[in-house]
C-alpha positions as CSV (number, residue, x, y, z in Angstrom):
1,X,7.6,39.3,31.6
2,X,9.8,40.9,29.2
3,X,9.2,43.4,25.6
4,X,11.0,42.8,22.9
5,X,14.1,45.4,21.7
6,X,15.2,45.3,18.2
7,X,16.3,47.7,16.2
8,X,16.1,50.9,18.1
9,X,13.1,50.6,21.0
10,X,11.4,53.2,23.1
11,X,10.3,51.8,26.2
12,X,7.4,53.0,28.4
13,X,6.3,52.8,32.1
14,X,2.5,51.6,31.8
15,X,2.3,53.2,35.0
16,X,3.5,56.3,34.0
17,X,0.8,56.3,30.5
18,X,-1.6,56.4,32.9
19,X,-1.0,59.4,34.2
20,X,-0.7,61.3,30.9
21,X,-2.9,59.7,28.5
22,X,-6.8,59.1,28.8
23,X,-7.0,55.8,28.1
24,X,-5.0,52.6,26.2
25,X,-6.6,53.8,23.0
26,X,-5.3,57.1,23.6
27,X,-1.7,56.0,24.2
28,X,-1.9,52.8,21.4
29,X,-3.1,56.0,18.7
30,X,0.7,57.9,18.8
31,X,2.4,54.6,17.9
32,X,3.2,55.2,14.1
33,X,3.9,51.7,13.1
34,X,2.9,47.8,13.7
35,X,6.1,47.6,16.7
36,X,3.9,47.8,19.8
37,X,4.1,45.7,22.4
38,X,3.4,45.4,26.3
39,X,3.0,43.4,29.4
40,X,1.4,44.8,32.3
41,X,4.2,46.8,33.0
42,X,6.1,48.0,30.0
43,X,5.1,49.2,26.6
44,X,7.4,48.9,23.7
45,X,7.3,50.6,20.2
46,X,10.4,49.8,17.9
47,X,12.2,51.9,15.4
48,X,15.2,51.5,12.7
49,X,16.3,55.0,13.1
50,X,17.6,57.8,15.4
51,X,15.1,60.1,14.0
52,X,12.5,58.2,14.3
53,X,13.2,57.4,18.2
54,X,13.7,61.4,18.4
55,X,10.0,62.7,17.1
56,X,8.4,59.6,19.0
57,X,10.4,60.6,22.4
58,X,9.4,64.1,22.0
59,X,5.7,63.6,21.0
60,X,5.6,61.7,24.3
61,X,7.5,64.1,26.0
62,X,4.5,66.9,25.3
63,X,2.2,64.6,26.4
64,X,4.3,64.9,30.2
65,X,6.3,62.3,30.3
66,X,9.7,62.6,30.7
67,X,12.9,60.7,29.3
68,X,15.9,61.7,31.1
69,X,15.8,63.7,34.6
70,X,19.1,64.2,35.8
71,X,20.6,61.9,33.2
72,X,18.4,59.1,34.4
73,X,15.7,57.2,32.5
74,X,12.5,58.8,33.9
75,X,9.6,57.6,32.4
76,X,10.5,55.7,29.3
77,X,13.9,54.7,27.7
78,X,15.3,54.2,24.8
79,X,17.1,50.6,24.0
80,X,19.1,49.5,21.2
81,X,19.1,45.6,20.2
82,X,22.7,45.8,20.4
83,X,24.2,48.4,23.3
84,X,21.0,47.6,25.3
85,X,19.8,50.5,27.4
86,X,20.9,54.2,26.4
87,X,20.4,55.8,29.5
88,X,21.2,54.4,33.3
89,X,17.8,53.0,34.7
90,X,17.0,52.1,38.3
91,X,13.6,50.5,36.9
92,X,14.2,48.7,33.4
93,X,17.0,45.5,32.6
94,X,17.9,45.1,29.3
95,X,19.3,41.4,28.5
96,X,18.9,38.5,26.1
97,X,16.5,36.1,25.6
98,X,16.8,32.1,24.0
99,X,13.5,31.4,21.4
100,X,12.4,28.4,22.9
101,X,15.4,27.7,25.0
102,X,17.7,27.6,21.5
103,X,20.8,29.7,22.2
104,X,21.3,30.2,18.4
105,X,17.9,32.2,18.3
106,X,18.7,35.0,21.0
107,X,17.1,38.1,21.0
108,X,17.4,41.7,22.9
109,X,14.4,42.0,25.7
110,X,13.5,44.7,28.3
111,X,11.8,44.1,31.4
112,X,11.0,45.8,35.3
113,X,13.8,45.3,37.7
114,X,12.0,42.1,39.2
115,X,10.6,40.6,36.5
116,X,11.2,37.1,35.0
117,X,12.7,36.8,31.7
118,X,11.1,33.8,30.3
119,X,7.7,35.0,28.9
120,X,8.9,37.7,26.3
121,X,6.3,39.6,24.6
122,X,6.6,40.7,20.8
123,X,4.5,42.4,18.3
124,X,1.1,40.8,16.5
125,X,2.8,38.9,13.8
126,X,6.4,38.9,15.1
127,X,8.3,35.2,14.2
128,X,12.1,35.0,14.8
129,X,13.0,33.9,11.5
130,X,13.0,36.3,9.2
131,X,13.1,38.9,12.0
132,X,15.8,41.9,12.7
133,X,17.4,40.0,15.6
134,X,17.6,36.7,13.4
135,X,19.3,38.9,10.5
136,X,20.9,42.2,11.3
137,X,23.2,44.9,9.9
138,X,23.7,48.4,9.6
139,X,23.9,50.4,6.3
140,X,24.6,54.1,6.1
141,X,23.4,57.0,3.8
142,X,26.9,56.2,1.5
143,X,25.5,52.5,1.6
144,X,22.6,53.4,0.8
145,X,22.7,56.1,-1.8
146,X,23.6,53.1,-4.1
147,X,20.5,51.6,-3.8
148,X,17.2,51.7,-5.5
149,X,14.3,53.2,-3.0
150,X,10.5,52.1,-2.7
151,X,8.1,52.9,-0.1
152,X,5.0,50.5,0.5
153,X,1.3,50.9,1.5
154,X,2.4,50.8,4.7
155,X,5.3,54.0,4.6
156,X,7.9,51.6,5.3
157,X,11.3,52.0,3.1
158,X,12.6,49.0,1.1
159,X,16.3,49.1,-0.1
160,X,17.3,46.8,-3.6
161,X,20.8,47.1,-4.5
162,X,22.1,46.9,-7.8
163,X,24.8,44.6,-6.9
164,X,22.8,42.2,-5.4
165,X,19.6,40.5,-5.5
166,X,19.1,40.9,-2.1
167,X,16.6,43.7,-0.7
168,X,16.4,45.7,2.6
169,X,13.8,46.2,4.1
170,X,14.1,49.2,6.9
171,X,10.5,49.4,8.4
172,X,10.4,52.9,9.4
173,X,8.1,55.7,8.8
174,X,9.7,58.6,7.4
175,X,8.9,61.9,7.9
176,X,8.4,64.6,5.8
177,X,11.2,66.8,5.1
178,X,12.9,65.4,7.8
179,X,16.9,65.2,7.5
180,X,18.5,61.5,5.8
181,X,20.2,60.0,8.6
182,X,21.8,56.3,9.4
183,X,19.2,53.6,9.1
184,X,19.6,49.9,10.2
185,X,18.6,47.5,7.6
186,X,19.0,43.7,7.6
187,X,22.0,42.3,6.9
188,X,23.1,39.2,9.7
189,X,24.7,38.8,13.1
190,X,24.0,39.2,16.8
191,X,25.5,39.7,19.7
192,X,24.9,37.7,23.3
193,X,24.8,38.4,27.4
194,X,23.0,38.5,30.0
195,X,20.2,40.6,31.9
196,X,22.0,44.1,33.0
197,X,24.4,43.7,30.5
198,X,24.4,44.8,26.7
């Protein structure tokens, strides 16, 4: 089996959750958005920004588990949907994955050294179209100062510009006072490849 990556993911040994949280509950509480996902051996919580990744990775990082040891993905790592893993890995593959065998529907996925790619697992709700990895960009603050910004029930930042009717929606959770940084947003494209290769 394989999780999901879009956007920016933090993956998670379940093994290694075990060790540092009580139980699932425990674990499933820190996740501050609807992005989980998990097979029996990896846990996946997506984000659209670097800061984002950054508080989760170090919330989990006081808990005990560890990120890079010796440059190394220890007990999670981070994966974009397009560069694939950010850190060498002697346990996780990133690669791509067909939607129901169509190559025109390919998404980013993350799995165990081992594993088998065809059962991917996404989030409650998750459809292709629609999705990040069916419709991607990247807009920066310049891009975005332009635009007109709302936040919904939910915390998650919506993007209209005034030279379009398009909006953009960026699904993360922002933090208070935290610094404006790069955010993805969707836009359109993808790229292709094959397991252990971004």
């Amino acid at each position: 089996m394989a999780v999901l990556v879009e956007g920016i993911s933090v993956i998670v040994r379940i093994d290694r959750l075990r060790l540092y949280f009580e139980d699932w509950e425990t674990f499933a509480a820190t996740v501050p958005n609807k992005t989980l996902c998990y097979d029996k051996d990896l846990a996946r919580v997506g984000f659209m920004d670097p800061a984002g990744v950054q508080r989760y990775v170090v919330q989990l990082e006081r808990r005990g588990l560890r990120y890079l040891v010796e440059g190394e993905a220890c007990d999670l790592v981070v994966a974009d949907q397009l560069r694939g893993l950010l850190a060498p890995s002697d346990w996780a593959l990133f690669g791509r994955v067909d939607i129901d065998g169509d190559p025109r529907r390919r998404v980013g996925a993350c799995m165990m050294d081992g594993g088998d790619p065809h059962i991917l697992i996404t989030p409650d709700g998750w459809d292709y179209p629609g999705s990040l990895s069916d419709s991607f960009g990247f807009v920066s603050d310049n891009g975005l100062s332009l635009m007109k910004r709302e936040i919904d029930a939910n915390d998650c930042e919506f993007w209209e510009s005034p030279l379009a009717s398009t909006q953009f929606h960026t699904d993360r959770t922002p933090a208070a006072g935290e610094r404006e940084g790069e955010r993805q947003a969707l836009s359109q494209g993808m790229l292709s490849g094959t397991w252990g290769q971004a």
